[in-house]
N, C-alpha and C positions, 0 to 999 in steps of 0.2 A: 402925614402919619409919621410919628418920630418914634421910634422904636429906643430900648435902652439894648444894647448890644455888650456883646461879652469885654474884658479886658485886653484880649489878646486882638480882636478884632479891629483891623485897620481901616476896613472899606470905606469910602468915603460915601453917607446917605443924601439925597435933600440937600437941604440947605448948607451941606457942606461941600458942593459944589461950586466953585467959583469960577467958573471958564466964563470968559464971553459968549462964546458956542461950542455945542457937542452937536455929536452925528448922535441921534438917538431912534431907538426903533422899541418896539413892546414886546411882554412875552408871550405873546401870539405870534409873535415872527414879523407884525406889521414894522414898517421902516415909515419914520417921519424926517427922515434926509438930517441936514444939518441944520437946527432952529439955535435960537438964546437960549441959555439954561434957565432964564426965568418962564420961557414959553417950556419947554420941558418939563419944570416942572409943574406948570399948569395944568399939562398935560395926565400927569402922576395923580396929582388932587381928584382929578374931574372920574378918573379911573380908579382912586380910593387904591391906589397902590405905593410905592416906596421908587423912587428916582434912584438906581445904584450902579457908580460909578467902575464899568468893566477894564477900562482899559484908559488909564490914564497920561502914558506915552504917548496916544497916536494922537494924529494931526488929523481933525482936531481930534481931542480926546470922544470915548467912545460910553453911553449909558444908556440904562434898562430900564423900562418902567415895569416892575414886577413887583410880587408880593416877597418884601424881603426875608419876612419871619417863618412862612413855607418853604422858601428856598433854601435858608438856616439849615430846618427842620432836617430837611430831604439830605442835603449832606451830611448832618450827623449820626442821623437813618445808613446811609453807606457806609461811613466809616465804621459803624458799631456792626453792621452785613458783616465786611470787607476778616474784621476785627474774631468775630465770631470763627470764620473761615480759615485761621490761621492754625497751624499746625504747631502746639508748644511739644518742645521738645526736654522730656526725664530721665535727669541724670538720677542713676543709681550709684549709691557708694561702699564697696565692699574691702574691710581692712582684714588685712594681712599681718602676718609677724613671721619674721625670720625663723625663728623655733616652730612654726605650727605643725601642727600632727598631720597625718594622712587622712584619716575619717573625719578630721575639723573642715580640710581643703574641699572634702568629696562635697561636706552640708552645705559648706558656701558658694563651692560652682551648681549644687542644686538650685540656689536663690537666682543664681547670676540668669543662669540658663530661661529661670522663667521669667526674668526680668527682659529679657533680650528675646522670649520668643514674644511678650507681649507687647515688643518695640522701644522700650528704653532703652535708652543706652546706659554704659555700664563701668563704672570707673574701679580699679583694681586698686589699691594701697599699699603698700607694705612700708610699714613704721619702721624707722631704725632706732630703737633704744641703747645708748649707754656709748656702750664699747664695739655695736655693729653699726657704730657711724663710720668705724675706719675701716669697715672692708662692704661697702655697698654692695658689692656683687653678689653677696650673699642674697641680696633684695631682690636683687633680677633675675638671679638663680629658681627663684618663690615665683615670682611673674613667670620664668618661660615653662615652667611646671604645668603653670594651672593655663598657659595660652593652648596647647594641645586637647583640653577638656572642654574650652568652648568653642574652639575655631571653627565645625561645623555649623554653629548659628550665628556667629559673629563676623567681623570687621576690624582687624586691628586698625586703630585712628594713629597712631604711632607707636613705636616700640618705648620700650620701658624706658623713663628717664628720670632721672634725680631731681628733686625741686626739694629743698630745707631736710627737714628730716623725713620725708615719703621718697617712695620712689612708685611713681604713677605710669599705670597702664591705662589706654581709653579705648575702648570699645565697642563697637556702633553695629546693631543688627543687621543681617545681612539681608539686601531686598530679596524678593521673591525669584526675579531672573538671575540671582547669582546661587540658586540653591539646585 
């Protein structure tokens, strides 16, 4: 049975075995000790399954008489499990300006808050336009304003820092045992 196998797949099948001998066993767990890789894969044929090379280091090298295109299956089966199972993680983005009002800050740490109670995390901005590029602190000023309106539900990830013309705060919900 010659199977067409993916591009990235190296394993060696069949007839791409070339030892003199392997230790080969089935995938029933039967062991047939060490035979010729032509008696293996005899072996394979008569069983209507795929010869596939496990472990090509050992002395001698080591093969399965298994169905190779199930066993595919079955891995990429776990990886898409495995895949499903993972926890992505949303970043929110909320910009800031040095001049902004009182009742703008309130609307935006209302966004922030429910962004963070529903587990995203939450990235702060504040733009520097023009001629508040020469006094940043003004930036950070804006950030330690609004970090007092969420630190009940949040996590500072670091204090405010300067990157180009932003100056970024990150902030990461806070678990359930820290509340």
């Amino acid at each position: 049975m010659n199977r067409s196998r993916g591009k990235k797949d190296t394993t060696k099948l069949n007839d791409d075995i070339r030892f003199p001998e392997v230790r080969c066993s089935s995938d029933d767990g039967t062991s047939h000790g060490i035979i010729s890789s032509d008696e293996a894969m005899e072996l394979a044929n008569e069983a209507g399954m795929d010869l596939v090379l496990i472990a090509p280091d050992a002395k001698p090298p080591v093969c399965k008489i298994m169905d190779y295109g199930k066993f595919k299956y079955q891995q990429e089966k776990k990886k898409k499990e495995a895949k499903k199972n993972q926890k992505k993680i949303e970043v929110k983005e909320i910009k800031l300006s040095v001049k902004i009002a009182a009742n703008d800050i309130a609307y935006k740490i209302k966004h922030a808050r429910e962004f963070l109670e529903a587990g995203k995390h939450v990235k702060f901005r504040v733009f520097l336009r023009g001629r508040e590029m020469a006094n940043p602190q003004a930036g950070k000023d804006v950030l330690n304003r609004v970090w007092p309106m969420v630190e009940d539900v949040a996590v500072k990830e670091h204090e405010p820092k300067f990157e180009g013309r932003y100056i970024n705060m990150y902030t990461v919900p806070k678990k359930d045992n820290e509340k």
